[in-house]
Backbone as CSV, one residue per row, in Angstrom:
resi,resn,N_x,N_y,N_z,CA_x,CA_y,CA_z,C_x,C_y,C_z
1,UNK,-7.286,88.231,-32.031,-6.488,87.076,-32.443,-6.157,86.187,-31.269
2,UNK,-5.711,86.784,-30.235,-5.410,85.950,-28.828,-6.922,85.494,-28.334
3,UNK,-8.613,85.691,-28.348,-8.955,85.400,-27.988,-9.236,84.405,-28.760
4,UNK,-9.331,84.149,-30.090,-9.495,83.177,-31.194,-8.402,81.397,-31.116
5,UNK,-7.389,82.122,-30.207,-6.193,81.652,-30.095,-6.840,80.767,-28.873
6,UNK,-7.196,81.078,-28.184,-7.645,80.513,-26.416,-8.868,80.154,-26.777
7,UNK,-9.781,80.836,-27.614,-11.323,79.564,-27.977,-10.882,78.491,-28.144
8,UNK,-9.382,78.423,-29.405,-9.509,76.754,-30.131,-8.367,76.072,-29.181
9,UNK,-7.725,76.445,-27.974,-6.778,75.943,-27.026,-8.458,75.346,-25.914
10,UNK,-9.182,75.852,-26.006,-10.353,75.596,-25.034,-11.277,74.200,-25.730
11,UNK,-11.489,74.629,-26.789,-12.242,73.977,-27.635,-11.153,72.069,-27.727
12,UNK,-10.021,72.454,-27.965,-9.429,71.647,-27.875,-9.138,70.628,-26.710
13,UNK,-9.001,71.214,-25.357,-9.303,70.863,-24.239,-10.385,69.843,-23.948
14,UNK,-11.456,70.581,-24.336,-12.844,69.736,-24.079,-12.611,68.552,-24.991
15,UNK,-12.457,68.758,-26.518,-12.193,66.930,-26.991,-11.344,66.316,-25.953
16,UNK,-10.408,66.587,-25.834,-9.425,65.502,-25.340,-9.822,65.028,-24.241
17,UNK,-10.784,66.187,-23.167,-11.079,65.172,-22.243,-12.046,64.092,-22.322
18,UNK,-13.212,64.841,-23.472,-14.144,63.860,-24.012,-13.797,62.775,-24.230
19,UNK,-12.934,62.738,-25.058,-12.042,61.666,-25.676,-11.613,60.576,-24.242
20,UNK,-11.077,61.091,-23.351,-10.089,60.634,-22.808,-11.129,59.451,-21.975
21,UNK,-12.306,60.485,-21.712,-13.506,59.891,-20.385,-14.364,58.515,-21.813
22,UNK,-14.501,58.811,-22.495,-14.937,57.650,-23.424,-14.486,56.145,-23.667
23,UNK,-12.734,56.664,-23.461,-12.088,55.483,-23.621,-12.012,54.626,-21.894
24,UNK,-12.325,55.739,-21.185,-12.770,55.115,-19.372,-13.520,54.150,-19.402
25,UNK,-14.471,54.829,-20.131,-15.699,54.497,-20.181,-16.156,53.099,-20.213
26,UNK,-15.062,52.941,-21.559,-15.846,51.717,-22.656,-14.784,50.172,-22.461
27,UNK,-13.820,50.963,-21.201,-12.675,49.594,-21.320,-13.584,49.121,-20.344
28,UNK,-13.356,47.684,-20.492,-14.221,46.808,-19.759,-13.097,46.711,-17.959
29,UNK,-13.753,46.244,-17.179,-13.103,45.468,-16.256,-12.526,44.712,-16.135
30,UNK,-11.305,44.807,-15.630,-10.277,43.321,-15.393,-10.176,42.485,-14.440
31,UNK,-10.492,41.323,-14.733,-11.077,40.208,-13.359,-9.464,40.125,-13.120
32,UNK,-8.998,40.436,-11.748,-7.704,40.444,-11.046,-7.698,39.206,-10.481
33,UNK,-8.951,38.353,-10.185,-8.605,37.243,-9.471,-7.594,36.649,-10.273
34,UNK,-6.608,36.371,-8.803,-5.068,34.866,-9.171,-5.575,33.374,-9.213
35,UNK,-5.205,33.204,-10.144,-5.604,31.455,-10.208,-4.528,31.035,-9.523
36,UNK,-5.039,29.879,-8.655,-4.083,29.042,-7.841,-2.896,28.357,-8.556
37,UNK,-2.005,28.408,-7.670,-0.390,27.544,-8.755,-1.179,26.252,-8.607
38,UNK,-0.075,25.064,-9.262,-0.220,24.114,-9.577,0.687,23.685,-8.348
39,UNK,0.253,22.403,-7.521,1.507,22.011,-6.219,2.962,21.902,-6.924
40,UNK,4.087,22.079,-6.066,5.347,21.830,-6.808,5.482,20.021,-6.191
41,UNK,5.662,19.141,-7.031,6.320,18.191,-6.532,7.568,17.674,-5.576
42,UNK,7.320,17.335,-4.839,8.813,16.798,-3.657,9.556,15.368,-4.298
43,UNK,9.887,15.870,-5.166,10.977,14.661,-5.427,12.122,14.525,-4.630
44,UNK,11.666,15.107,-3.656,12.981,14.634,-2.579,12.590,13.566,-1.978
45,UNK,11.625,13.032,-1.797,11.082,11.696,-1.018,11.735,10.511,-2.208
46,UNK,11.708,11.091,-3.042,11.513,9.817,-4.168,12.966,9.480,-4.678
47,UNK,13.396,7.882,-4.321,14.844,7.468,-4.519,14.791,8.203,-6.441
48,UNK,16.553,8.145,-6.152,17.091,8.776,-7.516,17.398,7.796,-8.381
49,UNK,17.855,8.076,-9.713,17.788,7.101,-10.733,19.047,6.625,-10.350
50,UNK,20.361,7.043,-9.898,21.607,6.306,-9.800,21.420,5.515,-8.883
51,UNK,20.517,5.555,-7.783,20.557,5.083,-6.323,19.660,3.422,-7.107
52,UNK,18.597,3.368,-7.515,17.701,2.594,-8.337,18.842,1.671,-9.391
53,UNK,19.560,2.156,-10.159,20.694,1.386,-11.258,21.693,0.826,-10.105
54,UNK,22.019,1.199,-8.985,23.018,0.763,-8.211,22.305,-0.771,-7.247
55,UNK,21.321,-0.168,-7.255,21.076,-1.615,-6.369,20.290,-2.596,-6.990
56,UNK,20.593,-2.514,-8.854,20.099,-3.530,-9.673,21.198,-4.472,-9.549
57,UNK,22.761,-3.826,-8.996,23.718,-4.064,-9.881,24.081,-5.409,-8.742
58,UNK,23.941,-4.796,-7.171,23.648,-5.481,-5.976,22.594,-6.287,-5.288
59,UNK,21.483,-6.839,-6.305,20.353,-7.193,-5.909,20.976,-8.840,-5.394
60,UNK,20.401,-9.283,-4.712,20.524,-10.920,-5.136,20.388,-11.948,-6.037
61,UNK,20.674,-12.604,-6.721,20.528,-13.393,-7.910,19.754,-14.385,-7.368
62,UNK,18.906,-15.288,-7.871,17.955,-16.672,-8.073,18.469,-17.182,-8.839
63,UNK,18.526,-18.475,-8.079,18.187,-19.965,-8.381,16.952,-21.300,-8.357
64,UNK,16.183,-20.593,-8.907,14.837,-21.062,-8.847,14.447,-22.437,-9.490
65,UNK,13.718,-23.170,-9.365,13.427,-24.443,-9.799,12.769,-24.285,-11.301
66,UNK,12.834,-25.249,-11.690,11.891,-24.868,-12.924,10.957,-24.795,-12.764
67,UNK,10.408,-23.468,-13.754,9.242,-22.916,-13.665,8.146,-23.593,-14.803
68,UNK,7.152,-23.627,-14.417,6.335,-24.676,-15.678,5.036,-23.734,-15.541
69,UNK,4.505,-22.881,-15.342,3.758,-21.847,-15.314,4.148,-20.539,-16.480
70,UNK,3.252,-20.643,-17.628,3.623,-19.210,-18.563,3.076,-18.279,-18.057
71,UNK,3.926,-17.294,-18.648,4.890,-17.424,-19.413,6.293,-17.417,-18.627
72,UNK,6.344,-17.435,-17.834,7.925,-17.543,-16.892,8.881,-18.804,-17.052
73,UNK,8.198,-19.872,-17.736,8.640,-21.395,-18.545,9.638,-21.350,-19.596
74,UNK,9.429,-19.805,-20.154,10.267,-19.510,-21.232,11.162,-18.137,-21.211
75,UNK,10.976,-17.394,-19.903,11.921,-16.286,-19.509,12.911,-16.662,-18.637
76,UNK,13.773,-16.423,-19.278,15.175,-15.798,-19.043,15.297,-15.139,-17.843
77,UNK,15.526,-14.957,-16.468,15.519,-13.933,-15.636,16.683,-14.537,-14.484
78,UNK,17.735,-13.116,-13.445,18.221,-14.271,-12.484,17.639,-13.024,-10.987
79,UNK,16.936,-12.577,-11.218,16.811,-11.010,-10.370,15.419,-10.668,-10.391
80,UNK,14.502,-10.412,-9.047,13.467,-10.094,-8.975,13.153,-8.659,-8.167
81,UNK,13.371,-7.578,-8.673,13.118,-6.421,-7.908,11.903,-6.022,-7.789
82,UNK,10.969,-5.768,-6.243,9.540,-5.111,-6.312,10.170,-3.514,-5.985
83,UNK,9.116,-2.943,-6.087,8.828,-1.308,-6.318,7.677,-0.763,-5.609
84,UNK,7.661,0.078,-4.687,6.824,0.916,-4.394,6.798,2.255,-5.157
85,UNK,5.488,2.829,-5.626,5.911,3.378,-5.998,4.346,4.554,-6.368
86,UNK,4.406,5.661,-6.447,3.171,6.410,-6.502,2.958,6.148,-8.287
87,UNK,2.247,5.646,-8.709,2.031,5.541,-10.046,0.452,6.336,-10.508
88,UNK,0.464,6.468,-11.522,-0.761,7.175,-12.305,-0.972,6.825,-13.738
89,UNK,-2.123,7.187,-14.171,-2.807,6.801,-15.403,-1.171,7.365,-16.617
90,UNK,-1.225,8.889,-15.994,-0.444,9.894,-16.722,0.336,10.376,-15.533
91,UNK,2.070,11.025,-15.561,2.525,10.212,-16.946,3.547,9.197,-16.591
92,UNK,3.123,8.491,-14.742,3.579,7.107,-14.763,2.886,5.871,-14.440
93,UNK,2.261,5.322,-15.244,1.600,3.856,-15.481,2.436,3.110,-15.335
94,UNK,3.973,3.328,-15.094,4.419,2.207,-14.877,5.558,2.218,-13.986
95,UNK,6.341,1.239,-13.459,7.195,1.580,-12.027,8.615,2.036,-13.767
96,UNK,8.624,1.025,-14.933,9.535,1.665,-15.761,8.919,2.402,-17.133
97,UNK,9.998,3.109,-17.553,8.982,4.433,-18.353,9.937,3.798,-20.018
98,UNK,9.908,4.822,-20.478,10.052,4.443,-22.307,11.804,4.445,-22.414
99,UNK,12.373,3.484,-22.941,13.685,2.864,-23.165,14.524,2.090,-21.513
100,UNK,13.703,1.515,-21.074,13.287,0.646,-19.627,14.263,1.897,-18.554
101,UNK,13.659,3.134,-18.545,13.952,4.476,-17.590,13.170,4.198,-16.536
102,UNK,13.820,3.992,-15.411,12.947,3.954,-13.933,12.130,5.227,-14.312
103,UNK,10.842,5.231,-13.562,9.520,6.391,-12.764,10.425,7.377,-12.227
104,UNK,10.059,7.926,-11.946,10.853,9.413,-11.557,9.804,9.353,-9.727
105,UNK,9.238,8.346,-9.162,8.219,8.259,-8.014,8.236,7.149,-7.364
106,UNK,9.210,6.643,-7.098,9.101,5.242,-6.754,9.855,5.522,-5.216
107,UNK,9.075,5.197,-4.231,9.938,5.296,-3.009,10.737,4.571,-1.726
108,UNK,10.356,2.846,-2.520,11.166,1.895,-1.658,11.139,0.834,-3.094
109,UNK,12.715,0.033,-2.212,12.451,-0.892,-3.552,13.269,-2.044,-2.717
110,UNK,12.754,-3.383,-3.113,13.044,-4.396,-2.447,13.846,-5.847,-3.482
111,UNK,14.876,-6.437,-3.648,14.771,-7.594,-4.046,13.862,-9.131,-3.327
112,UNK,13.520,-9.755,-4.571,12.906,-10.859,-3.502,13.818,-12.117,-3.503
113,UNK,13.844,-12.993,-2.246,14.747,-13.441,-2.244,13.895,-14.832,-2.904
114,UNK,14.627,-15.846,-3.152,13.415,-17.341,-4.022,12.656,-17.793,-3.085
115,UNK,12.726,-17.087,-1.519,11.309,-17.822,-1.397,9.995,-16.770,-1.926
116,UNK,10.449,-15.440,-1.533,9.775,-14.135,-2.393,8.801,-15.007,-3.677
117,UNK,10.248,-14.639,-4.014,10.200,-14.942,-5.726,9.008,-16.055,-6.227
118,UNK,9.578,-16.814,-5.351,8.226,-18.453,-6.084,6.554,-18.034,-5.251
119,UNK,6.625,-17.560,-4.823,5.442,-16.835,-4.068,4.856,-15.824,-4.718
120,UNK,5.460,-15.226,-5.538,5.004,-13.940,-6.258,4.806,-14.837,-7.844
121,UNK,5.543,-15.876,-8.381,5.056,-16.395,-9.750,3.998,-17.265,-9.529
122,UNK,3.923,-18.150,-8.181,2.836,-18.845,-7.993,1.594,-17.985,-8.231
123,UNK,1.586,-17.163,-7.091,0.440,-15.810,-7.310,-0.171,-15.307,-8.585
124,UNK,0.551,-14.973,-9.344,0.345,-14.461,-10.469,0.107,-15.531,-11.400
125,UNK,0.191,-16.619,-11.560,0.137,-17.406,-12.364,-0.813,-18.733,-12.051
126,UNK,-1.804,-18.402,-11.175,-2.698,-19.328,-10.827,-3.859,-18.585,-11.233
127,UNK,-4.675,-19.478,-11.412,-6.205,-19.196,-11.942,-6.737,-18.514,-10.833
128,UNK,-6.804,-19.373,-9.687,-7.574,-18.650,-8.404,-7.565,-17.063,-8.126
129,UNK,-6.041,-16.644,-8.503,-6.276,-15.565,-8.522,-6.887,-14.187,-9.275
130,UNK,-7.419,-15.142,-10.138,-8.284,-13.872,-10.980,-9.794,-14.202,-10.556
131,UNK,-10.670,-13.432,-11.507,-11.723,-13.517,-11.675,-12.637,-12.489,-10.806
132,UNK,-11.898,-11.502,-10.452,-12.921,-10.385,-9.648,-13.051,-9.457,-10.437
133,UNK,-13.834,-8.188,-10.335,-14.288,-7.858,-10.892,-12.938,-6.339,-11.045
134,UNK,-13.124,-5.762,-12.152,-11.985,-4.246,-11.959,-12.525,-2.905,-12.803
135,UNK,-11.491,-2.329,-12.704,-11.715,-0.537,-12.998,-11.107,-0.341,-14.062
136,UNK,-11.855,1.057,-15.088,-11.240,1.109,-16.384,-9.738,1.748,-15.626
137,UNK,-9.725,2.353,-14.697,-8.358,2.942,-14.505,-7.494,2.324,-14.205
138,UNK,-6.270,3.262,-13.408,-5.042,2.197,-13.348,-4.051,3.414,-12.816
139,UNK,-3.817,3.622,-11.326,-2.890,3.569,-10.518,-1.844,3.636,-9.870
140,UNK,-1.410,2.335,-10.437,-0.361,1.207,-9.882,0.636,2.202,-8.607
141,UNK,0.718,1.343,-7.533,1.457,1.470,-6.317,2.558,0.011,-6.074
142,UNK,2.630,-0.656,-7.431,3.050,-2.129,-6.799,3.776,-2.271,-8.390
143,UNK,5.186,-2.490,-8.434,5.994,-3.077,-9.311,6.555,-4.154,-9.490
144,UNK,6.877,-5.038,-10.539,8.006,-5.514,-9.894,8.766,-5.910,-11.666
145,UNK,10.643,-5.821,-11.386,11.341,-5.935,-12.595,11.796,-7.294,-12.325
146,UNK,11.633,-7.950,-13.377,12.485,-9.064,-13.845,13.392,-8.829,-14.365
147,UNK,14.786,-9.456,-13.775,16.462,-8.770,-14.879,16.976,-10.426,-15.170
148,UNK,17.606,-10.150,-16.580,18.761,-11.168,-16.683,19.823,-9.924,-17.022
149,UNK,20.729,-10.404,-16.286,22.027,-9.526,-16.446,21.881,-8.132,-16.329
150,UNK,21.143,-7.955,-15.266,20.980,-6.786,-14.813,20.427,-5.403,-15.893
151,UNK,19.453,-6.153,-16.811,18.881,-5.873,-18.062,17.406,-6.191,-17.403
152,UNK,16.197,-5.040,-17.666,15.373,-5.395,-17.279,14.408,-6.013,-18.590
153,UNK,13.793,-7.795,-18.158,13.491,-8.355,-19.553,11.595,-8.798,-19.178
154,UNK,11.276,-7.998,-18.271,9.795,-8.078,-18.033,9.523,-7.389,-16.861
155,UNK,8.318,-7.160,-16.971,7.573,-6.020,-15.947,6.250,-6.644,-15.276
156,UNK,5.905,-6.149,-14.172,4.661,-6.296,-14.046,4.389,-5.328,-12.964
157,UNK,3.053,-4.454,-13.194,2.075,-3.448,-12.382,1.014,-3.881,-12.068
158,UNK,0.907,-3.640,-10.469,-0.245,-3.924,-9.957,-0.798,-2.753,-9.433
159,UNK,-2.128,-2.691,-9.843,-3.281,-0.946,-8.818,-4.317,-2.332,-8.579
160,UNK,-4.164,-2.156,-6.991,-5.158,-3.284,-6.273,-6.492,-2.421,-6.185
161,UNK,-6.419,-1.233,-6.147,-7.404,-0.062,-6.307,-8.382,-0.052,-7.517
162,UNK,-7.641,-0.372,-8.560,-8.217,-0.481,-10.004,-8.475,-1.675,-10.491
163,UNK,-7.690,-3.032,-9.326,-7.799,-4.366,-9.258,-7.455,-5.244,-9.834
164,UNK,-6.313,-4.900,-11.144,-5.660,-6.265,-12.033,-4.547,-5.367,-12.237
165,UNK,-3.049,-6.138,-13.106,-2.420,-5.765,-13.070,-1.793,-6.136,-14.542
166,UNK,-0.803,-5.080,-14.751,-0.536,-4.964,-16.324,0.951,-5.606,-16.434
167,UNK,0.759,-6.376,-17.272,2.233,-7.453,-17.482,3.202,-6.966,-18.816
168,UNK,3.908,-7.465,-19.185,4.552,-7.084,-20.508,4.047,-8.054,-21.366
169,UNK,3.895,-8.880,-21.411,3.319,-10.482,-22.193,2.228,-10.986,-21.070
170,UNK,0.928,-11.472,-22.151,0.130,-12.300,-21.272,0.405,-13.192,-19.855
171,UNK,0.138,-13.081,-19.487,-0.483,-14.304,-18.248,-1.597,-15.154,-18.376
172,UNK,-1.646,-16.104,-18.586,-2.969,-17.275,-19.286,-3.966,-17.229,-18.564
173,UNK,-3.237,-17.086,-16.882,-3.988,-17.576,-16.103,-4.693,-16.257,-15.853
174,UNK,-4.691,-15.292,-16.094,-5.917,-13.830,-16.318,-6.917,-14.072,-16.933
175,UNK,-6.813,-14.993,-17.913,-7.900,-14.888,-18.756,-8.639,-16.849,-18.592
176,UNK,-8.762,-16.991,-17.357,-8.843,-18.562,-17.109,-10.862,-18.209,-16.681
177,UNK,-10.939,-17.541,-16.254,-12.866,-17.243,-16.135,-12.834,-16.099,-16.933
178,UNK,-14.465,-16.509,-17.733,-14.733,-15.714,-18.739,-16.339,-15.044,-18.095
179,UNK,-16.773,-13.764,-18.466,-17.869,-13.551,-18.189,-18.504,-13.187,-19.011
180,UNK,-20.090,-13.712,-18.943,-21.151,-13.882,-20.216,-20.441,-15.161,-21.165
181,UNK,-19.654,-16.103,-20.973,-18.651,-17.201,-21.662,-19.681,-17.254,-22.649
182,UNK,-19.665,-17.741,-23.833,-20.332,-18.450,-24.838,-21.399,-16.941,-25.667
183,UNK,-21.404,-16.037,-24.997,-22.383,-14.892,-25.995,-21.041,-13.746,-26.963
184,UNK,-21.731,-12.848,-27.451,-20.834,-12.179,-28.055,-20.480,-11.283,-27.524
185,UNK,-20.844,-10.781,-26.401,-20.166,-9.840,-24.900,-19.622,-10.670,-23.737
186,UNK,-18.930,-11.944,-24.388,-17.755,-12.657,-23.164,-16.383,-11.880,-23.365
187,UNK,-15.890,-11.849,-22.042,-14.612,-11.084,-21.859,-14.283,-11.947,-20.650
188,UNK,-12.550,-11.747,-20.296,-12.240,-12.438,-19.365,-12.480,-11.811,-17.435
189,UNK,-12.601,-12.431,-16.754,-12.595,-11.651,-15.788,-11.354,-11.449,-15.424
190,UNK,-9.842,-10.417,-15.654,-9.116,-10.700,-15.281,-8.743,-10.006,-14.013
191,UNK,-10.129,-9.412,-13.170,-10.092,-8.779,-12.069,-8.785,-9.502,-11.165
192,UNK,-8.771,-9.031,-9.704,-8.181,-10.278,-8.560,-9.153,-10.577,-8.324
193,UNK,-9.401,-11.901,-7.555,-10.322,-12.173,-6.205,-10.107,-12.007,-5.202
194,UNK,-10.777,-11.964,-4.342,-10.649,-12.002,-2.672,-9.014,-12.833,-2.103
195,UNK,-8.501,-14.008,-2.817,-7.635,-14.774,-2.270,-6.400,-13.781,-2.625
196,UNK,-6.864,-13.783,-3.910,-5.599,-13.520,-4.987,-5.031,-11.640,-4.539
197,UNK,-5.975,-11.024,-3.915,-5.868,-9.709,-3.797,-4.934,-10.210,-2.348
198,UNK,-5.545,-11.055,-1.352,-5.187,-11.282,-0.154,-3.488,-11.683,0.222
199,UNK,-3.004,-12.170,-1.268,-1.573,-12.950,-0.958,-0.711,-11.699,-1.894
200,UNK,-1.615,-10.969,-2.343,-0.615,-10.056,-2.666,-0.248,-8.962,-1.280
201,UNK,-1.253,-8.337,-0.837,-0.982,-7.842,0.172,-0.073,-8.581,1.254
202,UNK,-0.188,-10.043,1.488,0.682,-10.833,2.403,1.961,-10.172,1.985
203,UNK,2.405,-10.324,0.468,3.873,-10.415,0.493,4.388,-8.911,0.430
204,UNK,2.847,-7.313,0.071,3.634,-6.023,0.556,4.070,-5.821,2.027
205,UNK,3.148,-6.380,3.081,3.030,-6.861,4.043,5.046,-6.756,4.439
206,UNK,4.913,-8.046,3.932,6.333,-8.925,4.669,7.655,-7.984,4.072
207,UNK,6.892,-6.986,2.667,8.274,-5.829,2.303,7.878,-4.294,2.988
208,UNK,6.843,-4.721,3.684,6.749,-3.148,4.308,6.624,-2.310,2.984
209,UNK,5.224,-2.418,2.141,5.472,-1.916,1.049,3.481,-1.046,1.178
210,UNK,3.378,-0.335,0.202,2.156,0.384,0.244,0.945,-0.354,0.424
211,UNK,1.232,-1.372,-0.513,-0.344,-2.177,-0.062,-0.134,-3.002,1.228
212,UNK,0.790,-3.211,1.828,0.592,-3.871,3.047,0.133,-3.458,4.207
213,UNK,-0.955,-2.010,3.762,-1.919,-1.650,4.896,-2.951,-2.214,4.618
214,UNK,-3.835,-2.794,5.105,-5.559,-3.285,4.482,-6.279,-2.333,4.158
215,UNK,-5.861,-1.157,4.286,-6.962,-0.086,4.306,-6.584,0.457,3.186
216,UNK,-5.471,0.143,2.131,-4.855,1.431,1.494,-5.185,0.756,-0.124
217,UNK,-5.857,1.304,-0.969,-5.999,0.673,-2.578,-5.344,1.079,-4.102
């Protein structure tokens, strides 16, 4: 009886290790390689949203001549703030984000004073300055807010990199040269040109702002 007892304690033995070496066997390998983190962002470089609302509140006001260039003929504005600012396709295209929320990346910010000011609507609102050629993407390193009453009531982004810049309402003068004009693949060129790219950089230039390196797009 005891040896009957120790066959099936033996017998039993051997499954389990069978068992045990099968399931060794048949588990596959586990690739241990670590996938790299994702960088953490330094939003410590990047001014804060109270610091940004405080010096809307302190900007300088304009008194500008009349403007006869659209659409600025019919806006409302007494405040011109530019923006530096690291911008991207996703998820900031713009120096302001959804319910007019500053970028969470913006790292200098300048008012312009009216001689600024008429220098930056001239710019933008002349023909000369379009007509180069641009990129489906978009950037933007270059802001700037229009305020009445310290309410921001228009925008405009520039990626000199991607080469035109995104307004809240048309600009006429973007769409003043057309290419292929007269076929059914005319579109406007609302690239910059050479001039028009050139006087923008003048005035990052004179704010110590990102594009006022020649080298930087």
């Amino acid at each position: 009886m005891n040896q009957l007892n120790l066959y099936k304690e033996s017998l039993l033995m051997v499954l389990v290790c069978l068992s045990i070496s099968c399931k060794t066997n048949n588990k596959p390998e586990v690739d241990r390689q670590v996938l790299p983190s994702k960088p953490k962002i330094d939003y410590s470089k990047y001014l804060k949203r109270a610091e940004l609302e405080v010096y809307v509140l302190h900007a300088e006001k304009l008194n500008l001549k009349v403007l006869n260039s659209k659409p600025f003929d019919t806006l409302k504005f007494d405040k011109i703030i530019a923006y530096d600012f690291e911008g991207s396709e996703e998820p900031n295209p713009s120096v302001i984000g959804k319910n007019n929320k500053f970028t969470s990346v913006i790292l200098k910010q300048k008012y312009l004073n009216e001689k600024q000011a008429q220098f930056l609507l001239k710019c933008i609102t002349n023909n000369s300055t379009y007509g180069g050629s641009f990129a489906a993407c978009f950037n933007p390193h270059l802001g700037f807010l229009f305020f009445d009453n310290n309410k921001v009531v228009y925008t405009v982004d520039v990626c000199l990199g991607c080469n035109y810049l995104i307004s809240t309402s048309d600009i006429p003068a973007m769409s003043s040269k057309i290419i292929n004009k007269g076929t059914e693949n005319e579109y406007p060129a609302f690239g910059f040109s050479k001039s028009g790219k050139k006087k923008i950089r003048k005035l990052c230039k004179e704010l110590d702002f990102y594009y006022g390196n020649e080298n930087r797009e």
